[in-house]
N, C-alpha and C positions, 0 to 999 in steps of 0.2 A: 781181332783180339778176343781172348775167351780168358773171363775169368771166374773161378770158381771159389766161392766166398761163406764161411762156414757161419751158421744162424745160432745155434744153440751150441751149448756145453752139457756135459763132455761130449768128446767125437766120435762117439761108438755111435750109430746108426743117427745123425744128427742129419738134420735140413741142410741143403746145400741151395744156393739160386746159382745159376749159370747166365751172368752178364753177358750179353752178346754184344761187342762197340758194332753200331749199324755205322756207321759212320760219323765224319766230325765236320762242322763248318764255320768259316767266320764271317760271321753276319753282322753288320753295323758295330764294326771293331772288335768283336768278341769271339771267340773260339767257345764252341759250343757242341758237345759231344751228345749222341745219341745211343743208349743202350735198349737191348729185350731183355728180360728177364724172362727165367724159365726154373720153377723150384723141383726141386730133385732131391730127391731121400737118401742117405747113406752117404758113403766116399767114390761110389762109384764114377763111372767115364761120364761126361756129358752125354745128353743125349741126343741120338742120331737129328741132326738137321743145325746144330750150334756151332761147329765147327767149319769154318770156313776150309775150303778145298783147294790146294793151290794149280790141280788140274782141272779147275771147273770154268776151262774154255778161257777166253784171254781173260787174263789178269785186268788188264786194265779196265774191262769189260765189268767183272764183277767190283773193282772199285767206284765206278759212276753209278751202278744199282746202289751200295751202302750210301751214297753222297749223296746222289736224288733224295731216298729213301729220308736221310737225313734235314736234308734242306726243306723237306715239304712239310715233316714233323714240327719244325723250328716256325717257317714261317705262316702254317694256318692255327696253332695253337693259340685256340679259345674263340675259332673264327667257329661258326653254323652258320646253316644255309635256310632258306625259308620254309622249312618244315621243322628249321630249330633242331637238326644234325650236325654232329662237327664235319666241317668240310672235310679234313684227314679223312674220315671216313670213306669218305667219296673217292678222292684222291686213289687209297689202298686197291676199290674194289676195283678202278680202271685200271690201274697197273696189275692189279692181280688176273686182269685179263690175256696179259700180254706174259710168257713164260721168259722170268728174268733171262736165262741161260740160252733158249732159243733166239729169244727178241730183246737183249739188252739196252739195246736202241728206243724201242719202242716202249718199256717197260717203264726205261730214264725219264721217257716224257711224259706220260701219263701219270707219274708219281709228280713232275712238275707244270703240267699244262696249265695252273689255273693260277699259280705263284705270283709272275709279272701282273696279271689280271687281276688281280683281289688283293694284294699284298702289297708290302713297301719293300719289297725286294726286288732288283732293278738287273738288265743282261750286266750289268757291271760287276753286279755283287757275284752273279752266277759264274762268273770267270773269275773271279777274283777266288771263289771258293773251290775251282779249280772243274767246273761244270768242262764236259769235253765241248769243243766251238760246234758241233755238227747237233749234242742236244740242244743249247745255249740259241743255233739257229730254226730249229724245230719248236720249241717253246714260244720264241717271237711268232711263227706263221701259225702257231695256237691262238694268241693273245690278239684281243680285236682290240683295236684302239679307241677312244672314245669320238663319238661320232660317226666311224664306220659303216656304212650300209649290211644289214644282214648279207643280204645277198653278195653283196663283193666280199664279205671275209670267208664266206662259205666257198665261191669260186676260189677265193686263193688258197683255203684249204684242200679244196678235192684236186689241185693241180699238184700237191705233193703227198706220192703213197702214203708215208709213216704218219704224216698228219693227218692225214684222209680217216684212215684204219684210229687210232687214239682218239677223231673228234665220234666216229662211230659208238667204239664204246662208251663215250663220255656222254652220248646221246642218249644210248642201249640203258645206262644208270640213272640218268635222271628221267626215265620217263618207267622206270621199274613199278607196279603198281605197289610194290610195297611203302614206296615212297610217294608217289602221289599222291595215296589213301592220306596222309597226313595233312595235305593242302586243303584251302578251302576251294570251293568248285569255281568262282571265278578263275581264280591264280592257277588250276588245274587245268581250265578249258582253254586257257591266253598261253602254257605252255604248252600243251599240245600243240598248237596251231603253230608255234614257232617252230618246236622241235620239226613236226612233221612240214615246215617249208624249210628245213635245213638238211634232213634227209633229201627229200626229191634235190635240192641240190646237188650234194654227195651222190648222189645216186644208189642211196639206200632206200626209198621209198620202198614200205612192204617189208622192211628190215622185221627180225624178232624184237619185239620189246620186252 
């Protein structure tokens, strides 16, 4: 859904914003919609990239990217992580690894791998909001359960590709020096040494960081 919403008066070359619905979900009883916004001058067309495509490869495909997209917006808002970033952030830049249109699959869970994990959103709610069962089951073999051995979630990780490749990048982001720089050098050196014995698991050891 695109909607084009006029800011000032009169309408001769006035501001426009271009609402883009990313999607909608209903989370602990509520329906809850997600928009972009994109401001745009005069009456002209939206502009290239707002309009959703209804040849942009299966359908249903491009609806579980708007849903992911939406679900993860909903449920880490006002969450940061220990450098004091919003987690969303994180969230975007792993899935912005993954080219929604190529890898929709992989794209879906990286926008949700840390949801179940850090949040009070549950595979229930993720079905119920109508998550496809194949992301719904990929986000669980993300999600370590509490207690879990590093090492055994990292083997059940690297036994399935799409998770293997999302914990990659999810690793690739949090060990970015840009972010690191933020931590202090204990909580810097304690995750290095984690990340780097969850690589040699994966069998990324010597990965780019």
């Amino acid at each position: 859904m695109t909607l084009s919403i006029p800011l000032t008066q009169p309408a001769d070359d006035s501001d426009h914003a271009i609402y883009v619905c990313r999607g909608d979900a209903k989370l602990n009883g509520t329906w809850q919609f997600y928009y972009l916004r994109t401001d745009v001058a005069g009456q002209g067309e939206a502009p290239a990239g707002t309009r959703v495509s209804p040849d942009a490869g299966d359908p249903d495909a491009g609806a579980q990217v708007a849903l992911a997209c939406a679900i993860a917006t909903i449920a880490h808002r006002g969450q940061t992580d220990k450098a004091g970033v919003p987690i969303l952030a994180h969230a975007a830049r792993v899935a912005a690894r993954f080219d929604p249109l190529r890898k929709p699959l992989e794209h879906c869970v990286a926008w949700l791998h840390d949801v179940i994990e850090d949040t009070g959103v549950t595979t229930a709610d993720l079905r119920a909001a109508g998550v496809h069962a194949d992301i719904v089951e990929l986000v669980c073999v993300l999600t370590r359960a509490p207690g879990t051995p590093a090492a055994e979630y990292y083997q059940r990780v690297a036994a399935v590709p799409v998770a293997r490749a999302v914990a990659s990048a999810d690793i690739g982001d949090n060990l970015r020096p840009k972010r690191t720089r933020l931590l202090d050098p204990a909580t810097r050196d304690r995750l290095a040494i984690k990340y780097g014995r969850a690589q040699r698991i994966l069998g990324l050891a010597g990965a780019e960081r």
